[in-house]
N, C-alpha and C positions, 0 to 999 in steps of 0.2 A: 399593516405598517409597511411603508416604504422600505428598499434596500439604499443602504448607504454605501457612500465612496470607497471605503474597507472594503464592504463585504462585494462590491462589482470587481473591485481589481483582486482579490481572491480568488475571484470567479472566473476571470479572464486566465488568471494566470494555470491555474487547476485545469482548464477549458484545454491549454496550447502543450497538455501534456499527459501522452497516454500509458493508464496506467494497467500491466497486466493485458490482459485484454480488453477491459473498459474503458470508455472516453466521455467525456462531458463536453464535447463539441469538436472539432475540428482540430485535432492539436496537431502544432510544428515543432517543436522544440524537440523534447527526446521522448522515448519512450524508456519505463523503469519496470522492473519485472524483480518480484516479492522468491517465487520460484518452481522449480520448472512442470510442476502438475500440469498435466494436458489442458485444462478448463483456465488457468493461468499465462498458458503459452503463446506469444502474440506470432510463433512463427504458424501456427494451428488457425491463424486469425482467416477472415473471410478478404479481407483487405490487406494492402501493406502498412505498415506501422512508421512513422516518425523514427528518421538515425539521427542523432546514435541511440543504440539500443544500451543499458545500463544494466548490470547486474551485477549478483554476488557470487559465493561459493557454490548456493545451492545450486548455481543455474549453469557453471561449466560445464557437466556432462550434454547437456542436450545442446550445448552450442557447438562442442565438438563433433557431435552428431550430426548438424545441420552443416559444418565443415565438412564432414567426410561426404555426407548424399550431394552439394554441390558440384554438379559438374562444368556447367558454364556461370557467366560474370561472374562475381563478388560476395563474399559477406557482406553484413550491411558495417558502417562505422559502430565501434561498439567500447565500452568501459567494462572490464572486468574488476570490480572490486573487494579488497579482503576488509575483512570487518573494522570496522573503524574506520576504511580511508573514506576519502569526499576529492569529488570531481567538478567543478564547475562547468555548467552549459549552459550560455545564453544569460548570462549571471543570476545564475541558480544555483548553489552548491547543494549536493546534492549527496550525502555521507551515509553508507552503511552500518547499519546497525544489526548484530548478531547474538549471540548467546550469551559471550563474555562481557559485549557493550549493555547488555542489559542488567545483566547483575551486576555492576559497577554502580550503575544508575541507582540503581533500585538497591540491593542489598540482598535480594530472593533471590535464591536459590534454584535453578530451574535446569533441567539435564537435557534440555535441547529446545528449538526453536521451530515451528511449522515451516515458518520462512521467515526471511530478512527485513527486517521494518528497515525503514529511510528516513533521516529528515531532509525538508528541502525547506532552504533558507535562502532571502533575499537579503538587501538591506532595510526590507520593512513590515518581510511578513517571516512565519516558521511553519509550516507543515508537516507535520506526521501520518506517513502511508504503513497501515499493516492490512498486506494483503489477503492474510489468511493466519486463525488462530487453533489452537488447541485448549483445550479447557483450561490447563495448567497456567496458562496464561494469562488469564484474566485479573489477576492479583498484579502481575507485571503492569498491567497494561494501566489498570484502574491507580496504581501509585505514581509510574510517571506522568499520567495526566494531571494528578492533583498536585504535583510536586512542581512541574516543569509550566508556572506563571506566562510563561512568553509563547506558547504554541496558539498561535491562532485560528487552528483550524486543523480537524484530523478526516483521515477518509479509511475507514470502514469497512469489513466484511458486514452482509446481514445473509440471515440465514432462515428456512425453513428446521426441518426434523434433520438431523443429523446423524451420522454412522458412531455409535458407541465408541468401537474401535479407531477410526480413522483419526476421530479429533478427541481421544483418551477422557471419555466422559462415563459418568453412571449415567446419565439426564438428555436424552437424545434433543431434548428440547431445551436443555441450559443457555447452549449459544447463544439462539434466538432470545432468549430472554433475556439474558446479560447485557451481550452488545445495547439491545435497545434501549437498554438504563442506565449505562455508559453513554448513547448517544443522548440519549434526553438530558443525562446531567451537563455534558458537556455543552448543549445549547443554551441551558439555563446561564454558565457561566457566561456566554455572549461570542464562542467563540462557533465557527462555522463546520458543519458535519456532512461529512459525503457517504457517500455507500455504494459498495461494491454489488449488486445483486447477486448471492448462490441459493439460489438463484431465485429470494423473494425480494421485490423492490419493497422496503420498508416507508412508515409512515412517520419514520422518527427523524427522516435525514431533510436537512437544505437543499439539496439536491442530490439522482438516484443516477447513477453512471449507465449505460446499457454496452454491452457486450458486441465485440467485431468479431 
C-alpha cells in the first residue's frame, strides 16, 4: 500500500530533526536530546548536530561540562528547559515532559523518569519522543497513548536483552517485547512509529533511525 500525504510530511518533518543521536535523514531544524547517557549524547556524535540544541534538566550537567572543556569558538545555540516549558523552532513547539508532567497526565504514580519525553506539535501534526524507558514505565507510556486521541505518530526506543538493573526490570527481555507491542498497537491505530535502535533495528517500526 501506498504512503499518503499525512504520512510523507510526517516524514519530512521527523527527517529535518535530530534526535538524541539518531536521524532519519538529513535534519535542519534543532536537535532534542531525552538525556545525557553517553549512547544518547549528540556532543559524543561522529558529526555536528543541527542548533539549536534542546534539552531538559537531565541534560544540564554535561552541557556544563562541554562549557567548561571549551576552549576556542562557541557553544552551539541551545534551549534549556524545565519541565513543562515549550520552545518553539521553525514552528514546532516543542514542550518537555518530566516526572511530574507525567502523572498529571496519567494518574500513575512513578518516582522518577529515565529521561525527558517531548511532545512536538505543529498546527497539523503531534509527536511524541521517549528516548529511553525503564520498565516502570511502560504503564505510563501504554495509558497516555490510549488516552491522548490527537498524537500522530511516536518514536521509540527498541531494544535487544537488557541490564536488569539499569532499566529496573526482573525480564532482561520485557523491553524488547513491550515496546514492540506498543509499537504494533500503535500502527494498528493508523498512527506512524519510529525507532530509535539500542541497538536492535526492529521490524515493528515505519521507519528505523540509525545512529551519528
Amino acid at each position: 500500500m501506498g504512503r499518503n500525504n499525512r504520512e510523507d510530511e510526517i516524514d519530512r518533518l521527523v527527517s529535518d530533526i535530530q534526535f538524541d543521536r539518531w536521524i532519519f535523514g538529513f535534519p535542519r531544524f534543532f536537535t532534542l536530546v531525552s538525556h545525557g547517557h553517553m549512547d544518547h549524547d549528540p556532543f559524543r556524535g561522529c558529526m555536528s548536530f543541527p542548533e539549536p540544541i534542546i534539552f531538559g534538566w537531565k541534560f544540564r550537567e554535561r552541557f556544563a561540562e562541554v562549557a567548561r572543556e571549551t576552549v576556542r569558538g562557541k557553544l552551539p545555540d541551545h534551549f534549556s528547559l524545565s519541565e513543562g516549558d515549550f520552545v518553539s523552532v521553525a514552528r514546532i513547539r516543542v514542550r518537555c515532559l518530566g516526572r511530574g508532567s507525567v502523572m498529571r497526565l496519567t494518574g500513575i504514580e512513578i518516582d522518577r523518569l529515565h529521561a525527558d519525553w517531548w511532545v512536538l506539535s505543529t498546527k497539523k501534526f503531534l509527536i511524541l519522543f521517549v528516548g529511553e524507558l525503564d520498565g516502570p514505565e511502560l504503564p505510563i507510556l501504554a495509558k497516555i497513548l490510549n488516552e491522548a486521541s490527537n498524537i500522530d505518530a511516536v518514536i521509540l526506543p527498541s531494544y535487544g536483552g537488557m541490564s536488569r538493573q539499569h532499566h529496573r526490570l526482573t525480564d532482561p527481555d520485557q523491553l524488547r517485547r513491550e515496546v514492540g507491542k506498543t509499537a504494533k498497537r500503535e500502527r494498528e491505530k493508523g498512527r506512524l512509529v519510529y525507532a530509535l535502535p539500542h541497538p536492535i533495528s526492529p521490524e515493528w517500526a515505519d521507519k528505523v533511525g540509525w545512529r551519528v
